[in-house]
C-alpha positions in Angstrom: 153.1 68.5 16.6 156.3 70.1 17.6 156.5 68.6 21.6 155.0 65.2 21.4 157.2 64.1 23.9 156.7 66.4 26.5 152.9 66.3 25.3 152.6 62.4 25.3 153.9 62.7 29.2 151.6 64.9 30.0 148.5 62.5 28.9 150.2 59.9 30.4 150.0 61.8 33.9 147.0 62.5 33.8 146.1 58.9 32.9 148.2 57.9 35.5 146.1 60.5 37.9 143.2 58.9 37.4 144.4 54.9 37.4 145.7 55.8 40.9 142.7 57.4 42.4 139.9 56.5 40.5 140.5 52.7 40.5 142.6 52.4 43.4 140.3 49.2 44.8 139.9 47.6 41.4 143.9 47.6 40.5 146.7 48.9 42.9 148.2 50.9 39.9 150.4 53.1 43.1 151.9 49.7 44.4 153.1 49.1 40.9 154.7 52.3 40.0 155.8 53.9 43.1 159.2 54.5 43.9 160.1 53.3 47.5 163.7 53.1 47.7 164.0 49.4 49.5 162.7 48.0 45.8 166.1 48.7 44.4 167.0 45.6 46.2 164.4 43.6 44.0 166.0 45.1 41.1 162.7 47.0 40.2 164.2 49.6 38.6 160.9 50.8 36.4 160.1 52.4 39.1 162.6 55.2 38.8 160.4 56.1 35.9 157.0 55.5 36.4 157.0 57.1 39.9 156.5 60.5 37.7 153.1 59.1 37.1 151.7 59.2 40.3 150.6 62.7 42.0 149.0 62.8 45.5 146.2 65.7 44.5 144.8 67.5 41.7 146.8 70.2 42.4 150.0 68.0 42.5 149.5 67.2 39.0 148.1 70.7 38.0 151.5 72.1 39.2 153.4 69.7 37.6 151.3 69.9 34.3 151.9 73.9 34.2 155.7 73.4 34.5 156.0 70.6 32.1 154.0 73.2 30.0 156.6 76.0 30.7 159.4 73.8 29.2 157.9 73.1 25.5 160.1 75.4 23.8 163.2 73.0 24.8 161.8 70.5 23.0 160.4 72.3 19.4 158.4 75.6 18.5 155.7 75.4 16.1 157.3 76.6 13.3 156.0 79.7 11.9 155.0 81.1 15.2 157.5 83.4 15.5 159.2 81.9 18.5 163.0 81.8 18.6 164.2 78.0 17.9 167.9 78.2 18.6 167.5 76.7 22.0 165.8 73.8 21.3 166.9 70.0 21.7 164.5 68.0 19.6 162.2 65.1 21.1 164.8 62.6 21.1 167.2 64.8 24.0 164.3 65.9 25.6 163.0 62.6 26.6 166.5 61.5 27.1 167.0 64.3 29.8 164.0 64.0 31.4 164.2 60.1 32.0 167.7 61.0 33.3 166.2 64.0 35.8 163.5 61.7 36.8 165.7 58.6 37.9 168.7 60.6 39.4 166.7 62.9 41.0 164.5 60.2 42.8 167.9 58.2 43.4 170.0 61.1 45.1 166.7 61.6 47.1 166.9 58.0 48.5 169.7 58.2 50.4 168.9 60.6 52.6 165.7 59.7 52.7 165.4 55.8 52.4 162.0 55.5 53.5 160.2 57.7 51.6 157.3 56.8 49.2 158.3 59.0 45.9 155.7 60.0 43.4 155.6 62.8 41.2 156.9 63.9 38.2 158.9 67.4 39.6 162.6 66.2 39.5 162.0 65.9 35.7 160.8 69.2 35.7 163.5 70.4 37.2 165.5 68.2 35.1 164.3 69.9 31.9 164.7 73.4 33.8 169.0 72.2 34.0 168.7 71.2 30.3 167.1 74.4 29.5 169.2 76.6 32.1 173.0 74.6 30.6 171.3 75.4 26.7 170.5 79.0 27.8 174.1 79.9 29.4 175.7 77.6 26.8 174.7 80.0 23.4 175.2 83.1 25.7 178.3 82.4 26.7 179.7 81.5 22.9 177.8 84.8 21.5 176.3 83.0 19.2 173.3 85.5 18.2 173.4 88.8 19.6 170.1 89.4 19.0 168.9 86.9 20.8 170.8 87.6 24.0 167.7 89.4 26.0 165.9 87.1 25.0 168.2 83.9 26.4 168.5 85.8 29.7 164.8 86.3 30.4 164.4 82.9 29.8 167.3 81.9 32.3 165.9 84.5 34.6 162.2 82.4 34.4 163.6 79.2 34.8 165.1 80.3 37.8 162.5 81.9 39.4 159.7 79.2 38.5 162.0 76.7 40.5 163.0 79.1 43.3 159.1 79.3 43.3 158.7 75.4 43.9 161.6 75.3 46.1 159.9 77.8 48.4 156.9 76.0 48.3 158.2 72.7 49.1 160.0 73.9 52.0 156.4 75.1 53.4 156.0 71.2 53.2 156.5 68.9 56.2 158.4 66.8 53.6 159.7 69.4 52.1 163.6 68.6 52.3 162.7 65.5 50.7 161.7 66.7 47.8 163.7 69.8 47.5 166.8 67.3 47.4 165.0 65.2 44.9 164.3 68.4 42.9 167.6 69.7 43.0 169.3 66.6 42.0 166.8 66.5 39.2 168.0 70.3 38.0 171.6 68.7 37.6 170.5 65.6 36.0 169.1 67.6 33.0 172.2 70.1 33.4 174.4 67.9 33.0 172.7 65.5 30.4 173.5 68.7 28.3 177.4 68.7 28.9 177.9 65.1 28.5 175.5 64.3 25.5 176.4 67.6 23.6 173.2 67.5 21.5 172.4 69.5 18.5 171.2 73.0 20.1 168.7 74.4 16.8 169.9 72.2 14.8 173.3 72.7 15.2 176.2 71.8 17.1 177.1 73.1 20.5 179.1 76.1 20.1 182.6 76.2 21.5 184.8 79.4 22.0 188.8 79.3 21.0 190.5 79.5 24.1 194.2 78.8 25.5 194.6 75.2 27.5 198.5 73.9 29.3 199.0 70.6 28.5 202.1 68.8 28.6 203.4 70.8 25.0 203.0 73.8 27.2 199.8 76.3 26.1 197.7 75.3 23.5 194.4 76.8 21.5 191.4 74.3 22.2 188.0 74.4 21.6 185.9 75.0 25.0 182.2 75.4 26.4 181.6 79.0 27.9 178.2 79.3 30.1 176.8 82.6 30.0 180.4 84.5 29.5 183.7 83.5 28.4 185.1 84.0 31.5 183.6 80.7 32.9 185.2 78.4 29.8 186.7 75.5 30.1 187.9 72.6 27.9 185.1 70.5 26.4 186.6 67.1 27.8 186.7 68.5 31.1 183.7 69.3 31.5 182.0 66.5 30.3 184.4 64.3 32.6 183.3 66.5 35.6 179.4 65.8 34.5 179.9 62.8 34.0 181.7 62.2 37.4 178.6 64.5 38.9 176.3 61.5 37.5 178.3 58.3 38.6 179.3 59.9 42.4 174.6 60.3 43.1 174.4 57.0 41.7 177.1 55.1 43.3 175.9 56.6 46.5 172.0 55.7 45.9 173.2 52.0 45.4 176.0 52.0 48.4 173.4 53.2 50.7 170.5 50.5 49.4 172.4 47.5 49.6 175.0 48.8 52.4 174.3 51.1 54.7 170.3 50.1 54.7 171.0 46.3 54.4 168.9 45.6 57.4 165.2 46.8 54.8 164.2 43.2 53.3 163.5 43.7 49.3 160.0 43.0 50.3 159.8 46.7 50.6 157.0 46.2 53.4 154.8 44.6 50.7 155.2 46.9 47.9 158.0 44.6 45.9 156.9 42.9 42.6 159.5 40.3 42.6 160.2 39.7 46.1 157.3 38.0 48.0 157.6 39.1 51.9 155.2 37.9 54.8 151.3 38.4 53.8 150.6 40.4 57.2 153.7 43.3 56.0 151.7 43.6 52.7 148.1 43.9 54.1 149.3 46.3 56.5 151.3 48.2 53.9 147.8 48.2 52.1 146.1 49.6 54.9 148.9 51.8 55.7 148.6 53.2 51.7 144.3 53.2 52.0 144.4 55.4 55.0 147.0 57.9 53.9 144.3 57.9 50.7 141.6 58.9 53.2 143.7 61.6 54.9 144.5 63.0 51.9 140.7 63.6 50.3 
């Protein structure tokens, strides 16, 4: 199989699908996995995962499903096939991106939205669009097969209109901005996954471009990442320090806002906390609260 990864995740959603709305009464398997930012308190941090599990409606999932779908070729092509396998990361930095696309995006998305139930597995599509996008304008920008060149761009080109697609869609949503915000943190979580990590790309290490850098000896040549031209180069060190700083500012924010600016949320999370044990009236009415939106939503 040359995307178990991606293909394991996709079973797993739709196992997930079915836990949540075919035995919702036996086993509250939304409680569990749910991402509702006032958990972070109770240190349930599982949940910045497993919330990619849960999808309010068929079509949810089937959207979700198709993208996931879209994004094979970052992980492997079947070799043999004919399909170009310079861009792709191998399971291990697929996974790697997409667990990072899933928990930033749904943490960047909490503080502007603190009391927002978050399910779905779309920021890590996005996520694995950024991955795919910073691969894409990465071997473009170093030349690295000519021949290939039309072929990168299209590729670019469809990543960015399946998420302008999705972006439009969600802001057609009364809760749109909520995810959009999610899903756009989740595009830079994978992007910059890329520039920090610096996985093989094909097999192969990420190309760099010779270019001219001032230090304190005055100019120097260095080695630097070019996206999509060598105009837009700079030093490799740089830009992983600017990634990485990208990556620490959304977190540091998520938990300022969590345990600062909304210190007034008990860790109970109405109910919905594992770990923290709030008044038995909050969690029957969060239950209620969670059956009814059920009912609305069939």
């Amino acid at each position: 199989i040359a995307c178990p990864t991606l293909l394991a995740f996709c079973f797993a959603a739709v196992l997930g699908f079915i836990l949540q709305h075919c035995f919702q009464r036996l086993f509250s398997f939304q409680r569990f996995c749910v991402f509702y930012p006032p958990t972070l308190k109770a240190f349930e941090v599982w949940r910045l995962w497993t919330h990619t599990l849960l999808h309010s409606d068929l079509g949810h999932l089937a959207v979700n499903l198709l993208h996931i779908l879209n994004t094979l070729d970052l992980e492997g092509v079947v070799i043999g096939s004919g399909y170009p396998g310079s861009y792709t990361l191998g399971s291990l930095h697929t996974g790697r991106a997409a667990a990072l696309a899933a928990a930033y995006g749904a943490l960047v998305g909490s503080v502007s939205s603190f009391g927002a139930m978050f399910e779905g597995a779309s920021a890590m599509c996005f996520g694995l669009d950024g991955a795919l996008f910073a691969v894409c304008g990465l071997l473009l920008g170093a030349n690295v097969d000519p021949s290939l060149r039309g072929f990168l761009e299209v590729r670019g080109l469809y990543v960015a209109i399946h998420m302008g697609i999705d972006i439009m869609r969600g802001c057609s949503s009364p809760y749109g901005t909520i995810g959009n915000v999610s899903h756009l943190a989740g595009f830079v979580g994978g992007f910059c996954y890329v520039l920090v990590v610096l996985p093989e790309i094909g097999g192969r290490p990420v190309p760099t471009v010779p270019c001219l850098r001032k230090k304190h000896s005055g100019w120097n040549e260095d080695r630097c990442l070019a996206f999509f031209s060598r105009e837009y180069s700079a030093g490799v060190d740089e830009v992983q320090n600017y990634a990485l700083g990208i990556l620490g500012l959304g977190i540091a924010l998520a938990l300022l806002n969590a345990f600062v600016c909304q210190r007034q949320h008990h860790a109970s999370a109405d109910g919905y906390s594992i770990f923290v044990k709030g008044p038995d009236h909050v969690f029957e009415q969060a239950v209620a609260r969670t059956l009814r939106e059920f009912r609305e939503r069939e």
